[in-house]
N, C-alpha and C positions, 0 to 999 in steps of 0.2 A: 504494500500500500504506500502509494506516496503523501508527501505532507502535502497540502496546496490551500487556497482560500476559500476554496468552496464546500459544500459539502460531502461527505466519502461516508457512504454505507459502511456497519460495523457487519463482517463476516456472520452468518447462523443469528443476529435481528434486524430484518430488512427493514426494520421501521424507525430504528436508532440514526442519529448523524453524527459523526464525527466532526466538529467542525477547528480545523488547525490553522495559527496565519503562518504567512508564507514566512515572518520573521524567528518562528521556531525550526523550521527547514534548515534555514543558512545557520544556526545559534548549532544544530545537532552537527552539522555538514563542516563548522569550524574545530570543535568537539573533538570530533573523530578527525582531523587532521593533525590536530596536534596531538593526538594520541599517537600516530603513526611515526609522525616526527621525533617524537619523542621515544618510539620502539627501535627507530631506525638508529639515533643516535648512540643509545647503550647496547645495540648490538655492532655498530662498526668501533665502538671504545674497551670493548673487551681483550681481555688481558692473553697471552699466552699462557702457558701451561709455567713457564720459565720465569715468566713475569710473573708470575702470582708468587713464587719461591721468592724472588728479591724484593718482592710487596711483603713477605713474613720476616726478610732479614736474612734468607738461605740462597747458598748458591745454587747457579743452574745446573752446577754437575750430579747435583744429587739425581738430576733425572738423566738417561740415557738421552741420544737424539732420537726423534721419528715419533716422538710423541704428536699421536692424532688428534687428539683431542680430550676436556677437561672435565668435569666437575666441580665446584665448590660451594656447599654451600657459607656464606659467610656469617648466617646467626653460631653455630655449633664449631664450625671449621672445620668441615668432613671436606675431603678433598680426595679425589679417583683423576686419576691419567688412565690415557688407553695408548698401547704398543698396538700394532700391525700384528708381530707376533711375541714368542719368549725371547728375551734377548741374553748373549752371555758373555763375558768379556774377565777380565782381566786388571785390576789395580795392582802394583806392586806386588804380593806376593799373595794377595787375593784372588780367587775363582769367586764372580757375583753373577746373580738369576736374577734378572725381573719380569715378572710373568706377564702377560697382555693388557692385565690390570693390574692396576698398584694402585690401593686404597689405604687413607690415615686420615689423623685427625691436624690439622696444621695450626698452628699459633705463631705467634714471636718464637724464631729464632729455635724451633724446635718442631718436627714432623712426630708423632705418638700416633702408638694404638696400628701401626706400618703393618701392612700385608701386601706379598704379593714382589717382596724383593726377598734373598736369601746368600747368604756368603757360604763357599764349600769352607771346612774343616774338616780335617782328613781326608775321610769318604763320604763325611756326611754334611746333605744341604741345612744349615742353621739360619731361621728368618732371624731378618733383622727388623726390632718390634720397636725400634725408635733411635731417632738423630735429633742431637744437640747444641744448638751452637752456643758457645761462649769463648765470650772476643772473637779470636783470631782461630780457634781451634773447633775441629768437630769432632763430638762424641758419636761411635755408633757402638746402640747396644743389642746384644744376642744370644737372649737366653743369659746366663749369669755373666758372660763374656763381653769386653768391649774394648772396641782400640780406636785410639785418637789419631786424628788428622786436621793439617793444616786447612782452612776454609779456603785458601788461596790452591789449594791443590783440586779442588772441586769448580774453579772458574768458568772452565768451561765445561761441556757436555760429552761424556765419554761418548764413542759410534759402538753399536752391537759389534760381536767380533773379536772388535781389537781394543776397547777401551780407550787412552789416553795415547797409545802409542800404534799409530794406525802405518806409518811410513814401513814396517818391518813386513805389512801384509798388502798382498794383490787384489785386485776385483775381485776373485773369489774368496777371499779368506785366507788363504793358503798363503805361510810362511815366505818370504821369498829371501835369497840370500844374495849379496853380493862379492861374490868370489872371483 
């Protein structure tokens, strides 16, 4: 039904009028422009997955590259990334999993309540169920377990694969040597 100055039948009481001026038509029609305007604007100002980490105080390395896409809500601080697939790489003397999704609870300066990443010890995968930042250094903890690192070593974003040191591997993956 549209609005207009004359009279408009109300649907099932033919004997009813509607009767609207044409100044509430343009008042709804202004309305709903600036509602879109306004949809449009908070969705081209939204954040990366990356940016939302250095909006908490955390670097971007804590997430791999290839993150798809986000979640956050910001009453609670529940926070989900989505990977393409599992990814698996390499820090120092680390073997790390993070699975397709990686869900936590994020705040200042600290990710909690982590699922969905996991660091090898020995043979066996140990999630890692929170990271900590203070100053300059990051805590990550794993099960009773936990080892410190530089925030400034987390700067950038590890690649699946190969982590932080990708010049030692090929398009495929595969080692490559210079001999």
């Amino acid at each position: 039904m549209f609005l207009s100055d004359h009279n408009t039948s109300i649907p099932h009481f033919p004997h009813a009028r509607l009767v609207l001026p044409r100044k509430m038509n343009t008042r709804c029609s202004m309305i709903f422009l600036c509602i879109l305007a306004y949809a449009y604007v908070t969705v081209s100002e939204e954040l990366s997955a990356y940016e939302v980490l250095e909006k908490y105080d955390l670097p971007v390395g804590l997430l791999p590259q290839g993150v798809t896409e986000y979640e956050l809500n910001e009453k609670n601080g529940h926070f989900t990334a989505y990977l393409d697939k599992t990814c698996y790489f390499s820090i120092q003397s680390y073997d790390l999993k993070y699975k397709s999704t990686i869900k936590g609870v994020i705040s200042k300066g600290k990710l909690s309540k982590l699922k969905g990443v996991s660091v090898k010890i020995e043979v066996l995968w140990i999630p890692i169920s929170e990271v900590t930042r203070d100053g300059d250094d990051l805590k990550f903890s794993a099960g009773v377990a936990s080892a410190g690192f530089s925030a400034d070593s987390f700067s950038e974003s590890p690649q699946c694969g190969c982590g932080f040191d990708c010049d030692h591997f090929n398009q495929n993956g595969d080692v490559s040597s210079s001999l």
